[in-house]
C-alpha positions as CSV (number, residue, x, y, z in Angstrom):
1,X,-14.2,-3.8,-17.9
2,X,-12.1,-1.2,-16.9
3,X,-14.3,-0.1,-14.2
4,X,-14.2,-3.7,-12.1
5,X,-10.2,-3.7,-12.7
6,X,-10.2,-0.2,-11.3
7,X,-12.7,-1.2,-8.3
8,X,-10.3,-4.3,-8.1
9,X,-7.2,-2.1,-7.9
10,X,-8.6,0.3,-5.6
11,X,-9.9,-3.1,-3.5
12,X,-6.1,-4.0,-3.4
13,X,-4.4,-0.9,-2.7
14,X,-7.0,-0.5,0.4
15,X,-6.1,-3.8,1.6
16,X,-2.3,-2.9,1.5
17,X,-2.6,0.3,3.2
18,X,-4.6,-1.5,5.9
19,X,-1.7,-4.3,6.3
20,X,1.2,-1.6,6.0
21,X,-1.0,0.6,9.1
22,X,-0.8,-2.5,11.0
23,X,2.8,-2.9,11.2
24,X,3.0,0.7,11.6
25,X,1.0,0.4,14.7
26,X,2.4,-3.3,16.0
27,X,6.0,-1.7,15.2
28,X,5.0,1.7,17.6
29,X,3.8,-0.8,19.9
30,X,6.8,-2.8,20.5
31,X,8.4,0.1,21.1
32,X,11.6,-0.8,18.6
33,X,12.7,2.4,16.8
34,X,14.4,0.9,14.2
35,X,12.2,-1.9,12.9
36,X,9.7,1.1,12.9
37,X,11.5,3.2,10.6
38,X,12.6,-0.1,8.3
39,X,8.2,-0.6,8.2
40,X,7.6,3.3,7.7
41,X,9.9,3.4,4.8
42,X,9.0,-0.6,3.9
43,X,5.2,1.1,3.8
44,X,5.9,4.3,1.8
45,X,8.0,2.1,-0.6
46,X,4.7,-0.3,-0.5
47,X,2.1,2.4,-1.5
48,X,3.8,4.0,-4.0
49,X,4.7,1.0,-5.8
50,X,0.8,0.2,-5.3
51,X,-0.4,3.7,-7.0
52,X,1.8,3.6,-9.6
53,X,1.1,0.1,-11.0
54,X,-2.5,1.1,-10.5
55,X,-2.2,4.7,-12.6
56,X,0.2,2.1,-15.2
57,X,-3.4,-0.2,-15.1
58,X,-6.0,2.4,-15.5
59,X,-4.2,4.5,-18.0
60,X,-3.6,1.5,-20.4
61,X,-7.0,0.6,-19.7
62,X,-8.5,4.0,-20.8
């Protein structure tokens, strides 16, 4: 069981990193400094949040 939450998790946290490189790369696009460093810091914030809830899942899981 712990392995498909942690293939799940993994799933999840890919997907996010996808979505936050897109509005990385739609933001650097557009050319508009600031709503690039609001989705740069919006994405770090993002990721973090995502690994950590994801270490908090497979270490209660273990």
């Amino acid at each position: 069981m712990a392995t498909a939450t942690e293939g799940y998790v993994e799933a999840q946290t890919g997907r996010l990193k996808a979505e936050m490189q897109a509005q990385v790369i739609e933001a650097i696009q557009q050319s508009d400094r600031a709503r690039f460093r609001e989705t740069m810091w919006l994405a770090a914030l993002m990721l973090a949040s995502v690994a950590s809830a994801a270490g908090l899942v497979i270490a209660v899981l273990r």
